[in-house]
mmCIF file as gemmi writes it, N, C-alpha and C atoms, coordinates in Angstrom:
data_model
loop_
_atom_site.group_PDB
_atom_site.id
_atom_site.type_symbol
_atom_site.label_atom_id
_atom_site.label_alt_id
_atom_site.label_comp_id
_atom_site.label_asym_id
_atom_site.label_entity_id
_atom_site.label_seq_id
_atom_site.pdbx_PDB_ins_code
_atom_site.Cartn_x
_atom_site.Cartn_y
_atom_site.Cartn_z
_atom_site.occupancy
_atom_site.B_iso_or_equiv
_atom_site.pdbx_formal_charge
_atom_site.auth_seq_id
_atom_site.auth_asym_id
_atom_site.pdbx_PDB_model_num
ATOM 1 N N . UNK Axp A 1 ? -100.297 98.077 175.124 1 0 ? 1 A 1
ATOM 2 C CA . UNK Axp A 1 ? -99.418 97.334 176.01 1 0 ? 1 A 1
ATOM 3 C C . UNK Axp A 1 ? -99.616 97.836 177.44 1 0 ? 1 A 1
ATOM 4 N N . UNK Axp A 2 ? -99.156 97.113 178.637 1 0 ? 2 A 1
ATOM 5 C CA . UNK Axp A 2 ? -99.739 97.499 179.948 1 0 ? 2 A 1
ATOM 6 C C . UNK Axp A 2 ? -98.242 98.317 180.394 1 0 ? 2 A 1
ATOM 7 N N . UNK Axp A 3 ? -98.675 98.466 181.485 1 0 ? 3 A 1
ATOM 8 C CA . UNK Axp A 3 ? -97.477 99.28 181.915 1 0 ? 3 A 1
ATOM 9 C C . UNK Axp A 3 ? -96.594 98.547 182.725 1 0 ? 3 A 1
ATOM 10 N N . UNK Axp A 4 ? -95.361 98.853 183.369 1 0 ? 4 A 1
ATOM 11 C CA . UNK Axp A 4 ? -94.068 98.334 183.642 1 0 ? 4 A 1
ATOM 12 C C . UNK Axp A 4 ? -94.464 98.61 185.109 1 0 ? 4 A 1
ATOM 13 N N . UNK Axp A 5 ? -94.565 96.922 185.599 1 0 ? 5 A 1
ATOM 14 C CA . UNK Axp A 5 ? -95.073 97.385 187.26 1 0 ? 5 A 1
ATOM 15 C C . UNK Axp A 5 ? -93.02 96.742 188.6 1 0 ? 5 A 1
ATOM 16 N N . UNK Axp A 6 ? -93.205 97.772 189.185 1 0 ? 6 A 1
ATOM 17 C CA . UNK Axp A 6 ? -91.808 97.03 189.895 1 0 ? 6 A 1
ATOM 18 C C . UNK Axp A 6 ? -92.57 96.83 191.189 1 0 ? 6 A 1
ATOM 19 N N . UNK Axp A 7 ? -91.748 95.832 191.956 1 0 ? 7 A 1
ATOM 20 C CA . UNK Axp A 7 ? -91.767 95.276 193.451 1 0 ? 7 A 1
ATOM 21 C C . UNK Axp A 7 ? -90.739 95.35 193.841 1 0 ? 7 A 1
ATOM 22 N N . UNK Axp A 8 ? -90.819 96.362 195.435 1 0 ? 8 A 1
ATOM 23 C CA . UNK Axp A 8 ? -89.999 96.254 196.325 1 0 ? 8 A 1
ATOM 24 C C . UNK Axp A 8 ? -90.186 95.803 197.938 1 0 ? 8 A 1
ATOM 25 N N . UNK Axp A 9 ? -89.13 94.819 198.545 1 0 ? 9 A 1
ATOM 26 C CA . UNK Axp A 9 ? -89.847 94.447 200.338 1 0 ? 9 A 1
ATOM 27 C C . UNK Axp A 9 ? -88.845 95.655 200.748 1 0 ? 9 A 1
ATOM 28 N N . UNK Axp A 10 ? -89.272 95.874 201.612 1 0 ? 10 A 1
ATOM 29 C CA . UNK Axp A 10 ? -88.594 97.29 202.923 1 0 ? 10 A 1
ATOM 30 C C . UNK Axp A 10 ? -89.157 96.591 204.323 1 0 ? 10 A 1
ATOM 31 N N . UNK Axp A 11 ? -89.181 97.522 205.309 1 0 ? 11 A 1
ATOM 32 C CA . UNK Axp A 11 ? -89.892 97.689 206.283 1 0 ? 11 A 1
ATOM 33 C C . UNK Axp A 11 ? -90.37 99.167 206.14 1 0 ? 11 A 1
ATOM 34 N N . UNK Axp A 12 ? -91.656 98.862 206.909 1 0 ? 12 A 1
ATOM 35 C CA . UNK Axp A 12 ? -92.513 100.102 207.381 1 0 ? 12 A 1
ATOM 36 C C . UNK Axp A 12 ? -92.878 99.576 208.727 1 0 ? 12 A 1
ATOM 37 N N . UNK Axp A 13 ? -92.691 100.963 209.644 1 0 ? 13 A 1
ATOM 38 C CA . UNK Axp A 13 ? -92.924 101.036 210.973 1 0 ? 13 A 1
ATOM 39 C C . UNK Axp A 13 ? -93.035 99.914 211.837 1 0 ? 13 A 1
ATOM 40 N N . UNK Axp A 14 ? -91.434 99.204 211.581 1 0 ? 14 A 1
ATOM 41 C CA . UNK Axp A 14 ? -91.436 97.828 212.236 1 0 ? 14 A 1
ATOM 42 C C . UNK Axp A 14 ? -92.215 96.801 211.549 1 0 ? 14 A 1
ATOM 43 N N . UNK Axp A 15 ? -92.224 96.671 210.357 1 0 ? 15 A 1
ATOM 44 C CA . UNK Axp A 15 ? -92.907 95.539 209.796 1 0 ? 15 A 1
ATOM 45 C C . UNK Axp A 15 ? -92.332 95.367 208.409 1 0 ? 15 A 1
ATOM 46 N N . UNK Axp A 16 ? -92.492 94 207.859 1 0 ? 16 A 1
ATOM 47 C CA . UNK Axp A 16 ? -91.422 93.927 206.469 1 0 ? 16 A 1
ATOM 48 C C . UNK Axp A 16 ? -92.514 93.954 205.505 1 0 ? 16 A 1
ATOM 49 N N . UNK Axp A 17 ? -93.084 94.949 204.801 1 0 ? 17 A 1
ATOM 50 C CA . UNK Axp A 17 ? -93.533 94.918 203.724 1 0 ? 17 A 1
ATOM 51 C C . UNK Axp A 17 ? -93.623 95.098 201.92 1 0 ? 17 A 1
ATOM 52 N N . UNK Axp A 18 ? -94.369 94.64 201.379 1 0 ? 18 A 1
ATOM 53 C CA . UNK Axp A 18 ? -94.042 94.374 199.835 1 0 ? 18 A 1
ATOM 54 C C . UNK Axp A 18 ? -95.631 95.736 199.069 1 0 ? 18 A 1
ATOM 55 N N . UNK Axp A 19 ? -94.022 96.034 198.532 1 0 ? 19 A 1
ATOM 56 C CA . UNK Axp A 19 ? -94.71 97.227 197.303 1 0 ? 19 A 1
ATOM 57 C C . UNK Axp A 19 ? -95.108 96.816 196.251 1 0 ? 19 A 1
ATOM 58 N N . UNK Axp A 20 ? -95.864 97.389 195.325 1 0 ? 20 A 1
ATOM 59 C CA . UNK Axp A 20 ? -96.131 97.039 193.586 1 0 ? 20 A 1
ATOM 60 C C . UNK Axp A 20 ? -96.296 98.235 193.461 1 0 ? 20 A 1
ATOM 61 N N . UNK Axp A 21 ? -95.564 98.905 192.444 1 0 ? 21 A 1
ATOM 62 C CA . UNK Axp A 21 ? -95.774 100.37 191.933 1 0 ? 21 A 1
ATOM 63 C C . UNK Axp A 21 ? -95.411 100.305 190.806 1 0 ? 21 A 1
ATOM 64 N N . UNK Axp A 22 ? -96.047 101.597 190.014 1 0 ? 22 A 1
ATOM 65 C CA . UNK Axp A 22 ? -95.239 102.053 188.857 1 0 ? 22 A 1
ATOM 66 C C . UNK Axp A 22 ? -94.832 103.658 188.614 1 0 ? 22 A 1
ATOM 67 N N . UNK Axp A 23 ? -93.969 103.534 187.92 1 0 ? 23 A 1
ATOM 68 C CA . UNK Axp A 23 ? -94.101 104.701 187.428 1 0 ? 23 A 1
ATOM 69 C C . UNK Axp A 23 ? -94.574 105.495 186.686 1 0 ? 23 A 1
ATOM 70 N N . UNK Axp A 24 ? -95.096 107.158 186.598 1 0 ? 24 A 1
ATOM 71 C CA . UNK Axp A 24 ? -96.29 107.32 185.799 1 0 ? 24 A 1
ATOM 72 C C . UNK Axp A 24 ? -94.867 108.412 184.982 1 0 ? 24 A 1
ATOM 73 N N . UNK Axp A 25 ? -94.247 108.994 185.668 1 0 ? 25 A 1
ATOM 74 C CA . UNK Axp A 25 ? -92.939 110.112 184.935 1 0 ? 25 A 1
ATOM 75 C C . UNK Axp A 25 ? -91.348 109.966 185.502 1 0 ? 25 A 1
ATOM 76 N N . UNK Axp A 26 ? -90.305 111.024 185.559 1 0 ? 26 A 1
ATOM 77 C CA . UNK Axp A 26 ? -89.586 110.864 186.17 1 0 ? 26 A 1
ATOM 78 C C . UNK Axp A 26 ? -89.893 111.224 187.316 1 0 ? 26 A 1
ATOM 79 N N . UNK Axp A 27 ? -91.194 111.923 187.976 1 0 ? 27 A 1
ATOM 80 C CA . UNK Axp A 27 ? -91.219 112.283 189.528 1 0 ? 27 A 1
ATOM 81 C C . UNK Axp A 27 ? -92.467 112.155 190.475 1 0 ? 27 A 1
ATOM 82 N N . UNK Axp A 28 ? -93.141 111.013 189.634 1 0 ? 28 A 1
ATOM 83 C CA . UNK Axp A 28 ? -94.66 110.743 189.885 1 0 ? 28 A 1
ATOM 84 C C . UNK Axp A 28 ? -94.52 108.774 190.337 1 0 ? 28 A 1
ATOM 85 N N . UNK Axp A 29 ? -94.923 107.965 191.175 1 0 ? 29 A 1
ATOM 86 C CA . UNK Axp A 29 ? -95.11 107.059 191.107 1 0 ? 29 A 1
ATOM 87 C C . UNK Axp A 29 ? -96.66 106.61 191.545 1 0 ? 29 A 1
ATOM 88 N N . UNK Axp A 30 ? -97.352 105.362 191.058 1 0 ? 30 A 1
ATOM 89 C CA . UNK Axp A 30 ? -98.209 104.999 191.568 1 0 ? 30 A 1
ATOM 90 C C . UNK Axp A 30 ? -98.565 103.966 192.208 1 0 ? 30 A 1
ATOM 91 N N . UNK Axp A 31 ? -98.756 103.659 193.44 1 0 ? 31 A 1
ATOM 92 C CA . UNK Axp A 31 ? -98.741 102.822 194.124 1 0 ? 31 A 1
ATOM 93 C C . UNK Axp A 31 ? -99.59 101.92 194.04 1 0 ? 31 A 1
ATOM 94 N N . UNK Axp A 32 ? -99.824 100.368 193.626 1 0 ? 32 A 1
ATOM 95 C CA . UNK Axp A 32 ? -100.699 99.488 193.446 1 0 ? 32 A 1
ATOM 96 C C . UNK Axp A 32 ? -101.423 98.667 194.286 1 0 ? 32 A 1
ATOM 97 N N . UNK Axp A 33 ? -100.363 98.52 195.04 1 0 ? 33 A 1
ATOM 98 C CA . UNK Axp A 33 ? -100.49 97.128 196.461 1 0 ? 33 A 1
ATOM 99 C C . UNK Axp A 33 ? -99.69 97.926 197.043 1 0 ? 33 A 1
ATOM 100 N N . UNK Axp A 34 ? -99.856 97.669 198.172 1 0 ? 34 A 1
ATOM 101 C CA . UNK Axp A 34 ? -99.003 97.576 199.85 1 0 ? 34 A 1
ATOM 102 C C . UNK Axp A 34 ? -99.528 96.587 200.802 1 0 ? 34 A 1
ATOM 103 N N . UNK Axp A 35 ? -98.674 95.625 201.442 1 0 ? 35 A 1
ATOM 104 C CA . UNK Axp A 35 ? -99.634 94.8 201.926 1 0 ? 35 A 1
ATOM 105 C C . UNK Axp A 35 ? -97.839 93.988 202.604 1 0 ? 35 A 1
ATOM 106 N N . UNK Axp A 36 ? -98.548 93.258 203.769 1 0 ? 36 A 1
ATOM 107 C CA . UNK Axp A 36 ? -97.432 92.77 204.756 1 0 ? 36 A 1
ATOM 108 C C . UNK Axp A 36 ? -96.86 91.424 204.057 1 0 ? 36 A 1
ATOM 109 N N . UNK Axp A 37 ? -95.296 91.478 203.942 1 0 ? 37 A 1
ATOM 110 C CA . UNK Axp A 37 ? -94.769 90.328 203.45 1 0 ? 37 A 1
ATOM 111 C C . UNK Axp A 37 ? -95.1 88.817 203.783 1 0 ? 37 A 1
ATOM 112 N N . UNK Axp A 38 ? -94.909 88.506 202.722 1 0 ? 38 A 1
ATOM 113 C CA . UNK Axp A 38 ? -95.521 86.789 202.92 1 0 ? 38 A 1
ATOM 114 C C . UNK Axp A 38 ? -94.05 86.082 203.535 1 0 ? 38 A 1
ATOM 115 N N . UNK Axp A 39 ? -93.896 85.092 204.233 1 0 ? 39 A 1
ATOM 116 C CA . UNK Axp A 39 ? -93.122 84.359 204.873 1 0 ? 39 A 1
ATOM 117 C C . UNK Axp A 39 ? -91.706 84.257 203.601 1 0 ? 39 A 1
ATOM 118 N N . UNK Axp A 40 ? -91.743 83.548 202.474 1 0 ? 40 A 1
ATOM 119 C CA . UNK Axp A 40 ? -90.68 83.979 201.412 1 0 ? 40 A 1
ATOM 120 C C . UNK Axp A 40 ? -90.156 85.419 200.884 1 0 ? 40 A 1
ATOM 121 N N . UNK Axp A 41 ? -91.479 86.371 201.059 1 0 ? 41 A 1
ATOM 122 C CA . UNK Axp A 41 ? -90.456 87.568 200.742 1 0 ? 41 A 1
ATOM 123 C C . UNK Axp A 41 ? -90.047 88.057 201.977 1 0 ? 41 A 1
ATOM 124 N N . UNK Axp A 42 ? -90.244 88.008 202.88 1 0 ? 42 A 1
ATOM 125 C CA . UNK Axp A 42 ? -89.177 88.368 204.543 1 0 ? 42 A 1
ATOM 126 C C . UNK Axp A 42 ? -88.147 87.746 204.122 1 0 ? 42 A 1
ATOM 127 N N . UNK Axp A 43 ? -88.112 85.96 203.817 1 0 ? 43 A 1
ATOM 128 C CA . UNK Axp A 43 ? -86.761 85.536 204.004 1 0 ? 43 A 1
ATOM 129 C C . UNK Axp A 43 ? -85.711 86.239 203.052 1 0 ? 43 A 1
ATOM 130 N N . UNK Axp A 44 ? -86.741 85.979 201.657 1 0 ? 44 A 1
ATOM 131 C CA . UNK Axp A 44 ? -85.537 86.739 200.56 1 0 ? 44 A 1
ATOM 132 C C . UNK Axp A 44 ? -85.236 88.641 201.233 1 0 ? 44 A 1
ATOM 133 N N . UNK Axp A 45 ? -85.965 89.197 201.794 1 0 ? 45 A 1
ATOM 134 C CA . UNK Axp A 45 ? -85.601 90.524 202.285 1 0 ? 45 A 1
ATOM 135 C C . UNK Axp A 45 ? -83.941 89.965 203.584 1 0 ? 45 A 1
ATOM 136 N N . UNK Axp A 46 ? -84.557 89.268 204.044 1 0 ? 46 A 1
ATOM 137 C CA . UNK Axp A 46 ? -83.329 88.842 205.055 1 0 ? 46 A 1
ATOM 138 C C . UNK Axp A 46 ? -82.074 88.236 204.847 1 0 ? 46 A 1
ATOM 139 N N . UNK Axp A 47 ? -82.08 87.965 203.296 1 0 ? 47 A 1
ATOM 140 C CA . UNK Axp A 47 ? -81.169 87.173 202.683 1 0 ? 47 A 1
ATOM 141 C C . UNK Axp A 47 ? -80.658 88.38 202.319 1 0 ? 47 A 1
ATOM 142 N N . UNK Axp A 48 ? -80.709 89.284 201.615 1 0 ? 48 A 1
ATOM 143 C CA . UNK Axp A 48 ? -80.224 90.696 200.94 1 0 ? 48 A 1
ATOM 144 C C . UNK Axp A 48 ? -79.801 91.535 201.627 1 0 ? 48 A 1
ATOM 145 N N . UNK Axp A 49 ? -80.576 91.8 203.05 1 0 ? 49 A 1
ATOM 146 C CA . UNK Axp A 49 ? -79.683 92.416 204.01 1 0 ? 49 A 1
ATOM 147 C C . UNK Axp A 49 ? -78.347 91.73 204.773 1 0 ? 49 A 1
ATOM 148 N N . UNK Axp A 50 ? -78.391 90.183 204.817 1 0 ? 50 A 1
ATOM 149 C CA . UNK Axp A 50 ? -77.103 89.433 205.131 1 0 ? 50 A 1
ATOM 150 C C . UNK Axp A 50 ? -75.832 89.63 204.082 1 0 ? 50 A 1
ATOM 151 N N . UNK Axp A 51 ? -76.614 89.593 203.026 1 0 ? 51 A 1
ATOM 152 C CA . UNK Axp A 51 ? -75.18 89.929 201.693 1 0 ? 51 A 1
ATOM 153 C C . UNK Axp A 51 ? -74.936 90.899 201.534 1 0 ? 51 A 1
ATOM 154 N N . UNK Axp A 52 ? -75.534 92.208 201.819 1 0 ? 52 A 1
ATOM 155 C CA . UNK Axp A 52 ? -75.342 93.883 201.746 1 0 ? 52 A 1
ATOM 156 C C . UNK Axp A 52 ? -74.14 94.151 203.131 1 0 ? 52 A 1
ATOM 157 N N . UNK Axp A 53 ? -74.528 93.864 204.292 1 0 ? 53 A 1
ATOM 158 C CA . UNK Axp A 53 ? -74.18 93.703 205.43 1 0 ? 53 A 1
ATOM 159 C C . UNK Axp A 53 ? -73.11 93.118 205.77 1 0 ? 53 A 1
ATOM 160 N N . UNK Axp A 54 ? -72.549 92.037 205.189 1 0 ? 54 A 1
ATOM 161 C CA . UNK Axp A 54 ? -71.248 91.114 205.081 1 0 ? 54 A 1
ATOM 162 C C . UNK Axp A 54 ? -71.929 89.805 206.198 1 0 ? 54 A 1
């Protein structure tokens, strides 16, 4: 079976970007992709900070 991959958008150094990682233990991760958000994951990132935010 493959392994359990997660995605997260953030910003890095003024820019909104999208992760793919996994985890290899409880204190090890491995990073797959990094790469600058596509026009839908900014918005959904901007949507999550409006509902976190009030």
């Amino acid at each position: 079976m493959g392994e359990d991959r997660q995605i997260g958008i953030g910003v890095l150094r003024d820019r909104v970007v999208t992760i793919v990682f996994t985890e290899l233990d409880g204190n090890t991760i491995r990073v797959i992709s990094l790469r600058k958000a596509l026009k839908h994951e900014r918005r959904q990132y901007e949507q999550f900070l409006q509902n976190q935010l009030g």
